[in-house]
C-alpha positions as CSV (number, residue, x, y, z in Angstrom):
1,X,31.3,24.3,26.4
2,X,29.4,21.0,26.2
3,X,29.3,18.6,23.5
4,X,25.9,18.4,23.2
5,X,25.7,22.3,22.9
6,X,27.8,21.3,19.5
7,X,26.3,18.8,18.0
8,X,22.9,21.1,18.5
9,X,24.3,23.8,16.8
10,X,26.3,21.6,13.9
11,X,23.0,20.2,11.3
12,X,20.5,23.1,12.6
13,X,21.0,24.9,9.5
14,X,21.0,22.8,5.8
15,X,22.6,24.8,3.1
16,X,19.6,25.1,0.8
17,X,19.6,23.2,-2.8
18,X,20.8,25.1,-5.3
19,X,18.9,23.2,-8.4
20,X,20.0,23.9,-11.8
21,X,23.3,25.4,-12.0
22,X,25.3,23.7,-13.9
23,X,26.5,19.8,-13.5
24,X,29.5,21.0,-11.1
25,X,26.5,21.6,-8.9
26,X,25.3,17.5,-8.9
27,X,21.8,19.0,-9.8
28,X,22.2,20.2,-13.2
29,X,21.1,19.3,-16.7
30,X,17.6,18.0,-15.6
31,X,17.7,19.3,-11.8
32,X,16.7,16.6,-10.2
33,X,13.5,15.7,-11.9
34,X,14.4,12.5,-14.4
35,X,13.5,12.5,-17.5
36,X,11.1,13.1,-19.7
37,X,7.6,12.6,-18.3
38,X,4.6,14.8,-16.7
39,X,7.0,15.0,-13.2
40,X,9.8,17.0,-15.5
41,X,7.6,19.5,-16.3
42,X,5.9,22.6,-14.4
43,X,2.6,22.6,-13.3
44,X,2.1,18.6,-12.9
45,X,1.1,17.5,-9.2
46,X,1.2,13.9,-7.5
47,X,-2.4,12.9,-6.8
48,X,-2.1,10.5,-4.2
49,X,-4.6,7.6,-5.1
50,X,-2.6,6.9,-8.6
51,X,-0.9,3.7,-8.5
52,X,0.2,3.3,-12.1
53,X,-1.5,0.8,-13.6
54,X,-2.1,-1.3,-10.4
55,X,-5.1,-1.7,-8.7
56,X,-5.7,1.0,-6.7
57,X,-5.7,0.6,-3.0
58,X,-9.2,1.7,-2.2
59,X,-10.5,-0.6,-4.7
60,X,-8.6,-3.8,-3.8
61,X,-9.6,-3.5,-0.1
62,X,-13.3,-4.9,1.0
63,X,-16.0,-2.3,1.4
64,X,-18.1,-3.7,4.5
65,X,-20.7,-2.0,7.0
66,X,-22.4,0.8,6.6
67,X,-21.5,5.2,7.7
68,X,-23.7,7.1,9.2
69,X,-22.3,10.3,8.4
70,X,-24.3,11.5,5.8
71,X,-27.7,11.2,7.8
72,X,-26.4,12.3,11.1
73,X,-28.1,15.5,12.4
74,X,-25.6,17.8,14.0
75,X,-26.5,20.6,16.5
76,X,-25.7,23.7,17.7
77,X,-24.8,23.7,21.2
78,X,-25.7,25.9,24.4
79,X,-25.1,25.3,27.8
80,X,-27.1,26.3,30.6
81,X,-24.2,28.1,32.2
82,X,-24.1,30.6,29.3
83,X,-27.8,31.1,28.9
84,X,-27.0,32.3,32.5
85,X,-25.0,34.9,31.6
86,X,-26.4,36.1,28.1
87,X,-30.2,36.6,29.5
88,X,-32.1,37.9,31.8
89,X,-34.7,36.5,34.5
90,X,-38.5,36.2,32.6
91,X,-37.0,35.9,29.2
92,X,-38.2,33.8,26.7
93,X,-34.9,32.0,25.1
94,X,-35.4,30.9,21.1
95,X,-33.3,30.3,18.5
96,X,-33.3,33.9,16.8
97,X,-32.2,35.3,20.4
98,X,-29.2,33.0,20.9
99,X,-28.1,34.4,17.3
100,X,-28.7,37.9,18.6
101,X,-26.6,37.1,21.8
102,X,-23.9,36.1,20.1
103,X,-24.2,32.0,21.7
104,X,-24.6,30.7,18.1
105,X,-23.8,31.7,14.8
106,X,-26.9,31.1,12.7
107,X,-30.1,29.2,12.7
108,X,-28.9,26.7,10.0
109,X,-28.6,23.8,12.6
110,X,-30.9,23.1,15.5
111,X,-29.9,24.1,19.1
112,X,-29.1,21.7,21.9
113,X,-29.0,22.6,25.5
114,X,-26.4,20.8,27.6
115,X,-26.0,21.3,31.5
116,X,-22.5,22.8,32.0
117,X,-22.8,25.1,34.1
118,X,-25.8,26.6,37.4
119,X,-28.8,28.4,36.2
120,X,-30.3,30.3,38.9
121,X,-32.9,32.5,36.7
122,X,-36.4,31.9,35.4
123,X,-36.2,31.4,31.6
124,X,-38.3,29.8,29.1
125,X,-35.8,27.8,26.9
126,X,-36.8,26.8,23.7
127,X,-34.4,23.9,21.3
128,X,-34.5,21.3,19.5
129,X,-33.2,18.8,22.2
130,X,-32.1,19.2,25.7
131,X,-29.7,17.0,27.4
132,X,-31.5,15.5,31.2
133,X,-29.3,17.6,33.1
134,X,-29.8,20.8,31.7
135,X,-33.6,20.1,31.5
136,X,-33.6,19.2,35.4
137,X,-31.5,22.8,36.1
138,X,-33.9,25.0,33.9
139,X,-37.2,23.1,35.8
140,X,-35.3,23.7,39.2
141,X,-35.0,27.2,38.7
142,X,-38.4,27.9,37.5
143,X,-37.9,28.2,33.7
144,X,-40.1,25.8,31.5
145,X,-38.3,23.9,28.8
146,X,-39.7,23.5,25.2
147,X,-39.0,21.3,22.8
148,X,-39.5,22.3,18.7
């Protein structure tokens, strides 16, 4: 036997606290929560941001620049690699297909087609936006690329 095979085995498993069971216990009486106050009693949760009277850290720090967050437009994507496998040669590829394929879950966003992937079928690809690669593969192969 190894030491370290010991010492592994000694603190893997903490007793758990047994909280309010008399003061013999070292957490009786109030068990463990203080006195008085909202964190004695049931039901009351930290919220993070409260700093007691102080000013609060989000408000004593600068606010500078500007987030685009809120205005960003956010896409669905597609690559030509699974357009590959989902459809067939001659098909015309629109948003309510993809759904129907199962390459994107609704119609909320608009679709973007990246190049990941060969294409080696005729299609007529319809999206929002289409990265230069994966317009260049569906061209190659035939297909015509449309932008809505």
């Amino acid at each position: 036997m190894n030491i370290a095979e010991i010492t592994k085995l000694a603190g893997a498993h903490r007793r758990r606290k047994r909280i309010g069971r008399g003061q013999g216990s070292g957490n009786g009486k109030t068990a463990g929560r203080g006195h008085k106050g909202g964190g004695s009693r049931a039901g009351w949760k930290r919220r993070g941001f409260a700093e007691g009277g102080q000013m609060p850290l989000f408000r004593r720090l600068p606010k500078r620049g500007f987030s685009n967050v809120q205005f960003e437009t956010r896409y669905h994507i597609v690559n030509v690699g699974a357009l590959e496998e989902r459809f067939d040669a001659g098909t015309r590829v629109t948003g309510q297909a993809m759904v129907e394929a199962g390459l994107i879950r609704d119609l909320s966003r608009g679709v973007k087609i990246l190049g990941d992937g060969s294409l080696s079928k005729k299609l007529t690809v319809e999206a929002a936006r289409f990265s230069k690669q994966a317009a260049e593969k569906i061209q190659a192969a035939g297909g015509e690329v449309k932008v809505i």
